[in-house]
N, C-alpha and C positions, 0 to 999 in steps of 0.2 A: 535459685530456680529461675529466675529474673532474668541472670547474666544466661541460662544455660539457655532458655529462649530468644533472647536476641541474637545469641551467638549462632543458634541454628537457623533462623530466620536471617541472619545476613549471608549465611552459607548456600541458602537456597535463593534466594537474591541473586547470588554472585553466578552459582549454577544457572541460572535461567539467563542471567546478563550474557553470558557467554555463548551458549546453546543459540542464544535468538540470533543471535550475530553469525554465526560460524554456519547454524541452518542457512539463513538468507544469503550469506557471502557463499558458500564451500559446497548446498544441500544437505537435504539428510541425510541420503546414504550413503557419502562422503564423509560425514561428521561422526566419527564414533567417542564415544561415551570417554574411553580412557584419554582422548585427544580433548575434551570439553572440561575433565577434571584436571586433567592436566594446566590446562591455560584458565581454569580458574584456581590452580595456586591447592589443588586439595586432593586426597588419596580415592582412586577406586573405591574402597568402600565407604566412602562417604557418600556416594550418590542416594543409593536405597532408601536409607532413612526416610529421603525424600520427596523418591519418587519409585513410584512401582517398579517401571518399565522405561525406555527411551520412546514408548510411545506416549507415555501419559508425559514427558517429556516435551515432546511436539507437540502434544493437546494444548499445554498451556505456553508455549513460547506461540505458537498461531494466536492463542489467545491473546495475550499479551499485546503480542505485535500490531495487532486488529484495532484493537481498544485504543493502542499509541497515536495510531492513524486515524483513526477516529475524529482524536482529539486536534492534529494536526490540522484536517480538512476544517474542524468549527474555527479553530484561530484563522486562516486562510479566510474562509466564510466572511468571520467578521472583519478582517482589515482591509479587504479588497472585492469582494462579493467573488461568483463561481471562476470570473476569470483570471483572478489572485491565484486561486486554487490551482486550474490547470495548468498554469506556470511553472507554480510549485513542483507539480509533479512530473512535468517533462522539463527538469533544470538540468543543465548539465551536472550540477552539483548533486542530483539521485541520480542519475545516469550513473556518475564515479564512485558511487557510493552504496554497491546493495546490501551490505552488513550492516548499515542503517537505514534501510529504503521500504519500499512497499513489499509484503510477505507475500502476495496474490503476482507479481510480476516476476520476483526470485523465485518461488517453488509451486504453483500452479501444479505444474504434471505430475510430483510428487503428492501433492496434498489428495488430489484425485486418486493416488493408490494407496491411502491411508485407512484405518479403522474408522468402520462408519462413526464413531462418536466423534473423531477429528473432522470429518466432512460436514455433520450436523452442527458443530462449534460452529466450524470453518463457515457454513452456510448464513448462521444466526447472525454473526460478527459481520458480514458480508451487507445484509440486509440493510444493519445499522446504519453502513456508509452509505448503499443506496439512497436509505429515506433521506439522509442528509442533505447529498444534493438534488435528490427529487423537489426537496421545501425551499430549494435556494435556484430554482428553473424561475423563467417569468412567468408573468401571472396567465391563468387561461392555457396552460402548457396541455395540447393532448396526450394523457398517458403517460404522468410525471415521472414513473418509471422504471419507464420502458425508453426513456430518453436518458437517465437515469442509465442504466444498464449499458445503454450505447456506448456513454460517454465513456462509463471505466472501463468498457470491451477496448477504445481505441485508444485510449491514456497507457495501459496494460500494456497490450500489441506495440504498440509505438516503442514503449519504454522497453521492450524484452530485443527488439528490431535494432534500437539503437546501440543498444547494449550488444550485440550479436555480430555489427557488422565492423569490419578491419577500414579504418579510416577516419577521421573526425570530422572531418567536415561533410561526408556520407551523413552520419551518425547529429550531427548538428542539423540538417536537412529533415533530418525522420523526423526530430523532435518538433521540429519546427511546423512539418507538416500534418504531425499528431494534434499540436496545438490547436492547428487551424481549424482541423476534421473537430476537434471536439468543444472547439466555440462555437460551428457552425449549427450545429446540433441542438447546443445548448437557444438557438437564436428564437426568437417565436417569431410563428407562423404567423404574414397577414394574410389578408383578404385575396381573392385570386386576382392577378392586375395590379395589385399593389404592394410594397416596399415597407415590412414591417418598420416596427419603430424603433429606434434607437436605442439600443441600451449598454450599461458596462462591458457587456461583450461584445457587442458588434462594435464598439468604438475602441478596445483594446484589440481587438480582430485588422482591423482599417489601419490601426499605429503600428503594429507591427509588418504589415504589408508595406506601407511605404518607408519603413527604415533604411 
């Protein structure tokens, strides 16, 4: 009984490995069922068992995905503070990469015409990364976020922008200018007349301008 649970729990493992990659890379409605068992190596009717529907499906590979990045952002967080971060996400390396990339940049339009319980997931998971970097703003930050929300509006945008347009060095430029929009954001406000103060970001902001 032992062996018969681990052996279905790696099948369903290997189903969701595949699904989260092929969603992000190819879309959903692109992505059909017999094409995701296929390239996980297992018969059509092997899916059921495991999952209802291709929507409950997508309920948990967004899940999934969410939770991944999650985790991504606190590693970021902790080795380099928010500007680490936003690097991260506007690398050329997730730019070429959305079969392993941000699930809110790959399939946004589709997630929006999903069952409302994939939206509510989608929403809840969404949140988590908010507060993230809403706690990682500097201190006295008005309206942690809703600067918070800016940031991954232009991270998003940026990243779906570069990914979109025919050239690289176009697509190098977005990113670059994504960056910029959402260090600036990230900057705290001073006094009126006066030159906030310095911090991780506005000094990785200044390094990269004069390279």
């Amino acid at each position: 009984m032992r062996y018969e649970k681990s052996r279905k729990d790696a099948s369903r493992s290997r189903i969701m490995e595949v699904a989260t990659q092929r969603f992000r890379g190819d879309g959903i409605a692109a992505s059909g069922l017999a094409s995701i068992m296929s390239d996980a190596g297992l018969t059509n009717g092997a899916f059921y068992p495991h999952f209802p529907s291709k929507a409950a499906l997508v309920r948990e590979c967004v899940a999934a995905a969410l939770e991944g990045q999650s985790g991504q952002i606190a590693q970021a967080l902790a080795s380099g503070g928010l500007a680490t971060a936003i690097d991260a996400y506007l690398s050329a390396q997730h730019r070429d990469n959305p079969g392993t990339g941000c699930a809110s940049a790959a399939l946004l339009p589709e997630i929006a015409r999903e069952q409302p319980e994939t939206r509510q997931l989608y929403t809840e998971r969404l949140m988590t990364l908010v507060r993230q970097v809403s706690a990682a703003l500097p201190p006295h930050t008005s309206d942690p976020e809703a600067v918070a929300f800016g940031i991954f509006a232009t991270l998003i945008g940026a990243l779906q922008l570069a990914r979109a347009v025919e050239g690289g060095d176009l697509s190098d430029r977005i990113l670059a200018a994504g960056a910029d929009a959402a260090r600036s954001m990230a900057q705290p406000r001073g006094a009126a007349g006066q030159e906030p103060p310095e911090t991780d970001i506005t000094i990785a902001a200044k390094t990269e301008r004069e390279r």
